[in-house]
C-alpha positions as CSV (number, residue, x, y, z in Angstrom):
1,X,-67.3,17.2,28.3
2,X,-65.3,18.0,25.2
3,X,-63.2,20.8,25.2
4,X,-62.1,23.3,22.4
5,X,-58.6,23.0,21.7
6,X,-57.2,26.6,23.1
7,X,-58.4,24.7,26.3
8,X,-57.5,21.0,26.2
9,X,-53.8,21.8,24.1
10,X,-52.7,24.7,27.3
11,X,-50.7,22.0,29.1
12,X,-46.9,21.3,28.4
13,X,-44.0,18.7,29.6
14,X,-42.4,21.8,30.9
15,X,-43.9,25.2,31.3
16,X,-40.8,26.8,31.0
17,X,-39.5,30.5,32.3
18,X,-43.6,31.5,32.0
19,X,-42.7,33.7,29.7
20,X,-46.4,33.9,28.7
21,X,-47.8,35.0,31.4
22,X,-49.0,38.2,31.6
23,X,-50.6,38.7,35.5
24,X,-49.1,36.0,38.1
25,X,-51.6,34.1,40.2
26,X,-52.0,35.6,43.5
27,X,-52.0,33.0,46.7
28,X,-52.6,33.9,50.2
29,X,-49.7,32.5,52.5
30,X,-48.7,33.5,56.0
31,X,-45.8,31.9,58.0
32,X,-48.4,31.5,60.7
33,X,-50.1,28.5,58.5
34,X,-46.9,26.8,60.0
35,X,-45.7,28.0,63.3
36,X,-49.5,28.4,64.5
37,X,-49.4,24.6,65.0
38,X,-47.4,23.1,67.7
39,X,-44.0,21.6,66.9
40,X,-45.3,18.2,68.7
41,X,-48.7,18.0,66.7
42,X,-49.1,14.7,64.8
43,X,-49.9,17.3,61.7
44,X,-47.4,17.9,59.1
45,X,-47.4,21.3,59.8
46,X,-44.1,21.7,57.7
47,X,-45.5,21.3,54.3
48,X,-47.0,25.2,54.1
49,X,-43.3,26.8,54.7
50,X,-41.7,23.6,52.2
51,X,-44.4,24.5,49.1
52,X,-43.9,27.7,49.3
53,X,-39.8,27.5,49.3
54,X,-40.1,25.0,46.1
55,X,-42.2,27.4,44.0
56,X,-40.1,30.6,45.1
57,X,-37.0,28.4,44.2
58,X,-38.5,27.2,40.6
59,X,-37.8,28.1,37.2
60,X,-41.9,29.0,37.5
61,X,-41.5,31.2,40.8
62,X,-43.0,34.4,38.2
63,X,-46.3,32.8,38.1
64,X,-47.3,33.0,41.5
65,X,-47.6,36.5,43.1
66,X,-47.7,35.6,47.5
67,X,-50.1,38.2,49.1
68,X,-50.3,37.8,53.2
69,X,-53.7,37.8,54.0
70,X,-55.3,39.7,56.9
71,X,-57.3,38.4,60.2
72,X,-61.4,37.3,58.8
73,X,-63.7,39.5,60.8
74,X,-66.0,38.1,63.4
75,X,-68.8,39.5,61.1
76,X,-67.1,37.3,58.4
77,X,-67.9,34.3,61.0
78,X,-71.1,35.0,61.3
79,X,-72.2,34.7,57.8
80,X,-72.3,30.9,58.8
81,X,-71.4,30.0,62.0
82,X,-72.8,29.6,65.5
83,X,-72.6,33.0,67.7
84,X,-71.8,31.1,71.1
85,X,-69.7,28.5,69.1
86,X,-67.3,31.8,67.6
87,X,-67.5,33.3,71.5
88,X,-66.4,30.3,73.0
89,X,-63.6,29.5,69.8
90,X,-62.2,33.0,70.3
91,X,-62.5,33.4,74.1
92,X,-60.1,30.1,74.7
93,X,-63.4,28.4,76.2
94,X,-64.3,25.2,74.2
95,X,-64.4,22.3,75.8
96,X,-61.7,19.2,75.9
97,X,-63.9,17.5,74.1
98,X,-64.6,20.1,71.3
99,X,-61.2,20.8,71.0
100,X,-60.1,17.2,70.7
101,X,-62.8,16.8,67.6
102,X,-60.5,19.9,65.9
103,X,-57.6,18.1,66.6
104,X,-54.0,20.1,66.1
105,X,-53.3,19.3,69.5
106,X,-51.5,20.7,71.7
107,X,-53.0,24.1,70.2
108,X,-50.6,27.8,70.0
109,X,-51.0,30.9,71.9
110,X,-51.3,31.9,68.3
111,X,-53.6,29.3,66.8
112,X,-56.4,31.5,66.7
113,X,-54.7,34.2,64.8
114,X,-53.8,31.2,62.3
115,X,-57.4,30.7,62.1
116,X,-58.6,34.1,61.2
117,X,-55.7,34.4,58.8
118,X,-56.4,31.3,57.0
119,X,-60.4,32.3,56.9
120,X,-58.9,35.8,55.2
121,X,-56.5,34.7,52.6
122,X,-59.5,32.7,51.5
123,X,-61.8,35.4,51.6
124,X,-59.1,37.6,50.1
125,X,-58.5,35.1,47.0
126,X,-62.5,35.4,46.8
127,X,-62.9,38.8,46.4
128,X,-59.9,39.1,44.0
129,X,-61.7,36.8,41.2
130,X,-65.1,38.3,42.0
131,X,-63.5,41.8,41.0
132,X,-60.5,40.9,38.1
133,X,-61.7,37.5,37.1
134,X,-58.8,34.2,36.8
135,X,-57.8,32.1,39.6
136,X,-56.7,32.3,42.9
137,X,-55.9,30.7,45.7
138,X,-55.0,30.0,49.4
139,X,-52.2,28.0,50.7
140,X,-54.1,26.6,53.2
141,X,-58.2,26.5,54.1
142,X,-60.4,24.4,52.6
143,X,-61.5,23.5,55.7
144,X,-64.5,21.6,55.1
145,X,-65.5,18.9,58.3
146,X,-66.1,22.6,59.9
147,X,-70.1,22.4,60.9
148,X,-72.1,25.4,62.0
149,X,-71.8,24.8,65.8
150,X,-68.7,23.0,65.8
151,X,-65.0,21.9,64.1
152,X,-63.5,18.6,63.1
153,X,-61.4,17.1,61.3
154,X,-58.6,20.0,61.4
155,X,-61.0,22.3,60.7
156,X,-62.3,24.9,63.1
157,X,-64.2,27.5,60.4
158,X,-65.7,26.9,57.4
159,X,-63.5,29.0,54.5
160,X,-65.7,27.2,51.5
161,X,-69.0,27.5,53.1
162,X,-68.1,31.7,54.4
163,X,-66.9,31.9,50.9
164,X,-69.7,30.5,49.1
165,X,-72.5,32.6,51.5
166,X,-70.4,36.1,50.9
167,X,-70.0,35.3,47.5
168,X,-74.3,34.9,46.8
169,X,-75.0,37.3,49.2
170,X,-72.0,40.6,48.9
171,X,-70.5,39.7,45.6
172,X,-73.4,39.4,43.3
173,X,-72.8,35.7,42.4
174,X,-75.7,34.3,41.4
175,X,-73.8,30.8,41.3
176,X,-71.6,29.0,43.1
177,X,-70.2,25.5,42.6
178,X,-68.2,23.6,45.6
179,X,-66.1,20.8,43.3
180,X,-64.5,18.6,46.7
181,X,-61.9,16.4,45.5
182,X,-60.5,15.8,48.8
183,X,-60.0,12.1,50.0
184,X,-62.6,13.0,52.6
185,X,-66.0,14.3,51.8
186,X,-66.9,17.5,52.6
187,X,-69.4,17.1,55.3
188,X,-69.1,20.1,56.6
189,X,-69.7,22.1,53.5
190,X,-72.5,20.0,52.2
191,X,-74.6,20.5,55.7
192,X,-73.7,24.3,56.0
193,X,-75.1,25.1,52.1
194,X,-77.8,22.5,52.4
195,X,-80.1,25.6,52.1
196,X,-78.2,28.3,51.1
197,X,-80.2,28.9,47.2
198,X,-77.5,29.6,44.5
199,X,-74.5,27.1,46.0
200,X,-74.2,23.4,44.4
201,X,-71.8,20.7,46.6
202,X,-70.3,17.8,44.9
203,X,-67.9,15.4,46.4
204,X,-65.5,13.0,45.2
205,X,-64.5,11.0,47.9
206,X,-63.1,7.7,50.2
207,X,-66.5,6.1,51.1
208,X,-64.4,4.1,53.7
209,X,-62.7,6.8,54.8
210,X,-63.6,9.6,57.7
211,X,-66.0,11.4,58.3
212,X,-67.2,7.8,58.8
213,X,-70.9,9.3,58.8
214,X,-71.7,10.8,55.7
215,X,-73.7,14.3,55.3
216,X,-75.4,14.5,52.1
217,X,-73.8,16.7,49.0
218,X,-76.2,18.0,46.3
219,X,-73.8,15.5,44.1
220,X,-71.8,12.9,46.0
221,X,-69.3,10.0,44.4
222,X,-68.1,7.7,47.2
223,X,-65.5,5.8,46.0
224,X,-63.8,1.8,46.8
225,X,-60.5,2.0,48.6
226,X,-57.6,1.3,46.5
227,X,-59.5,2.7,42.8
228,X,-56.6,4.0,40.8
229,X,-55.8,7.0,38.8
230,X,-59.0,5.5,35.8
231,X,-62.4,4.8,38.3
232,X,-61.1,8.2,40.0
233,X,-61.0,10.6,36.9
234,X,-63.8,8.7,35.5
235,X,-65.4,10.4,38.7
236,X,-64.5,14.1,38.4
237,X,-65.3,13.5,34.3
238,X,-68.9,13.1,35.4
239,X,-68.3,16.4,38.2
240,X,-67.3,18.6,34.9
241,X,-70.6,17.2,32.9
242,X,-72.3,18.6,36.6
243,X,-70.8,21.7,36.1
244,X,-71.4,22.2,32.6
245,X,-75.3,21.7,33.2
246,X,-75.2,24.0,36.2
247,X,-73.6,27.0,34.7
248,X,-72.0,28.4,37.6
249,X,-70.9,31.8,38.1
250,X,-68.3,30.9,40.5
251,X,-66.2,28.0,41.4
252,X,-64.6,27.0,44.5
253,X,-62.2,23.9,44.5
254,X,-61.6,21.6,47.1
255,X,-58.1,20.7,46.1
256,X,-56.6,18.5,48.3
257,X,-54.4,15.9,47.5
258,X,-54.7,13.3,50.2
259,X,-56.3,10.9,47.5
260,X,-52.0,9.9,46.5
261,X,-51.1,6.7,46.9
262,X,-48.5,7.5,49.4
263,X,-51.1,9.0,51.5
264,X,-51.7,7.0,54.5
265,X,-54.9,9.0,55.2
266,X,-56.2,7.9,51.6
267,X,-56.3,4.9,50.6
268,X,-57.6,5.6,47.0
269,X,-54.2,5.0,45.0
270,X,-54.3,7.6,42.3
271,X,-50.4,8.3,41.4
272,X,-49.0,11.6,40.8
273,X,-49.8,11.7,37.3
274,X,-53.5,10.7,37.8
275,X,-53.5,14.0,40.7
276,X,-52.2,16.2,37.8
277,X,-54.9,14.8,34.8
278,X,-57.3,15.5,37.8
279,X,-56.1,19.0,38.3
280,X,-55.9,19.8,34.6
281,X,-59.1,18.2,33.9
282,X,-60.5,20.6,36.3
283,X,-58.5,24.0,34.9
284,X,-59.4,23.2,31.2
285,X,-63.0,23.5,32.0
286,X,-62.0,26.9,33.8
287,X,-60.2,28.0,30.6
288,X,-63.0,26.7,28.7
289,X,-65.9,28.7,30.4
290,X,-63.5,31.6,31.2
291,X,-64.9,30.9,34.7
292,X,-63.8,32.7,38.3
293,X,-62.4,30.2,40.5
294,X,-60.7,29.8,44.2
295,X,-58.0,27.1,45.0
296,X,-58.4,26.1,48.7
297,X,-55.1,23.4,49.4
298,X,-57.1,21.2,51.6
299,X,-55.4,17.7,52.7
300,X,-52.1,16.0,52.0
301,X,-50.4,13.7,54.6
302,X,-47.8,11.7,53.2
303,X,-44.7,10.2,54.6
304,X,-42.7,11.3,53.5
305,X,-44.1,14.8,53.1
306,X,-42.5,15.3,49.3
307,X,-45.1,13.4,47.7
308,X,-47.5,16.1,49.0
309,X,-45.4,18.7,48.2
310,X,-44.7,17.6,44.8
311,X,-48.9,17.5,44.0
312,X,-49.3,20.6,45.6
313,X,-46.9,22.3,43.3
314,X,-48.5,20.6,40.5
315,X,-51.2,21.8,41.4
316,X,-50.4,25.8,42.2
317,X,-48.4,26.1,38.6
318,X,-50.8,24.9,36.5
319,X,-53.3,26.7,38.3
320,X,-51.3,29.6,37.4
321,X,-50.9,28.1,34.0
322,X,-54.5,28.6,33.2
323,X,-54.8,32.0,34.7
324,X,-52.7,33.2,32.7
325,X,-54.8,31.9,29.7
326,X,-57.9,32.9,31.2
327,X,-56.7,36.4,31.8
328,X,-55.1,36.8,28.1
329,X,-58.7,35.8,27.1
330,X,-60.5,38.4,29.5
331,X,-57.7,41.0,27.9
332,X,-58.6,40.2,24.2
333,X,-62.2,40.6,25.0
334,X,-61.9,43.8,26.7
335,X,-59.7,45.1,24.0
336,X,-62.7,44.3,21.2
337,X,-65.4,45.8,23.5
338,X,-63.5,48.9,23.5
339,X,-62.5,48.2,19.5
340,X,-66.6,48.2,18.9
341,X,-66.4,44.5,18.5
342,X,-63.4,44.9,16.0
């Protein structure tokens, strides 16, 4: 997809004080998304409270506005999953088994709240680019082994697939685009929107990595172990020719950043620099098409846990980056509408 030069020539060595940037990028974090999970879980539950402490300590800190995001509704639940499976999730009553499939183990006294919170700072991030345009984010989510009836994976409730139904269905998207770039395909996702008219899946993904039996995306890209930063972006290239056909209203990226080479829940090899051509690959086409979109953190497991952190960062700043370009644009347009087309 070529791309006009006010959106391929956005990026710099160093962004700087963000001097430019008119309206900070709001991101959804609670402390919760950390001490939810147990101290003695095998999940790096640490790297929530670290990210946020390196962008509030950066030169770039004023480009990222944190907003704590409220409980999801059981109504909000219900958009897409299982009534008994939501009872029996928020009642304390699932079984061993369902709750080994989640993982997190041993689970909080407040790991439910941590749920609902991470299903409303997505949901909250939603609405804010359905009403005011840009990007936005959540510092967690993008939860997508979540099925119907049941979690995996980390994931107990679907944030991408509640997103994607509220958005066609209460926010007049006509729409939506689900661009996974997780290591792991997004199983969940691609089963739950199977149906739903108005939401497109595509995957980039580990094809030797879990979920070890693969659901079928509207587009998927299984990729060798071990490809490198080039067979990888050659990938999400052909995603961004997708999304160019498709004309979406909306789009909801999958961000997460277990693809690393130092990620031993990879195994894909793509360096820090091929993460960040990804990203920016991704955000040009936003700035491009002026187009709504929601950053959901998804994985990132690496040992040790500052290789995540640094991709993660990457990724929020220039996220914010190109809102701040998108929203200059939406500004310049709204000031020539009122102008008479002046």
């Amino acid at each position: 997809m070529r791309l006009t030069r006010n959106a391929s020539d956005i990026w710099r060595e160093d962004v700087g004080d963000c001097s430019y940037s008119q309206v900070p990028m709001p991101i959804w974090y609670h402390d919760i998304y950390t001490t939810g999970i147990h101290r003695d879980s095998r999940f790096p539950r640490e790297r929530y409270r670290i990210l946020k402490d390196r962008i509030q300590n950066s030169q770039n800190s004023g480009l990222i506005e944190f907003m704590s995001p409220e409980c999801a509704s059981k109504e909000d639940l219900l958009t897409s999953h299982d009534p008994d499976f939501i009872r029996r999730f928020l009642d304390g009553e699932l079984g061993e088994k369902e709750v080994s499939r989640i993982g997190l183990k041993p689970w909080t006294d407040s790991f439910v709240e941590r749920t609902l919170r991470i299903m409303g700072g997505s949901l909250s991030a939603l609405k804010r680019v359905c009403e005011f345009g840009g990007i936005s984010g959540n510092m967690a989510g993008g939860t997508h082994h979540s099925h119907a009836g049941f979690g995996a994976g980390y994931c107990v409730f679907n944030d991408i697939a509640v997103c994607a139904v509220k958005a066609t269905e209460s926010l007049g998207i006509a729409r939506v685009a689900i661009l996974d770039l997780d290591v792991h395909q997004g199983d969940g996702t691609a089963t739950m929107l199977k149906d739903i008219e108005g939401a497109l899946t595509i995957s980039v993904h580990c094809k030797d990595n879990f979920p070890f039996r693969k659901a079928i995306s509207d587009h998927d890209f299984p990729l060798n172990s071990g490809v490198g930063d080039v067979g990888y972006l050659e990938k999400v290239s052909e995603c961004l020719e997708i999304l160019e056909d498709y004309d979406p209203d909306l789009l909801l990226f999958q961000a997460g950043v277990d693809s690393l080479e130092k990620d031993g829940l990879g195994k894909m090899n793509v360096t820090r620099g091929g993460m960040r051509a990804r990203n920016r690959m991704v955000f040009s086409y936003l700035v491009e098409k002026s187009l709504p979109c929601v950053i959901f953190m998804g994985g990132g497991y690496a040992k040790p846990i500052s290789h995540t952190i640094d991709a993660f960062y990457d990724l929020f700043i220039d996220g914010a980056v190109a809102n701040s370009y998108i929203q200059r644009g939406n500004k310049s347009k709204s000031r020539k509408q009122a102008n008479g087309g002046v």
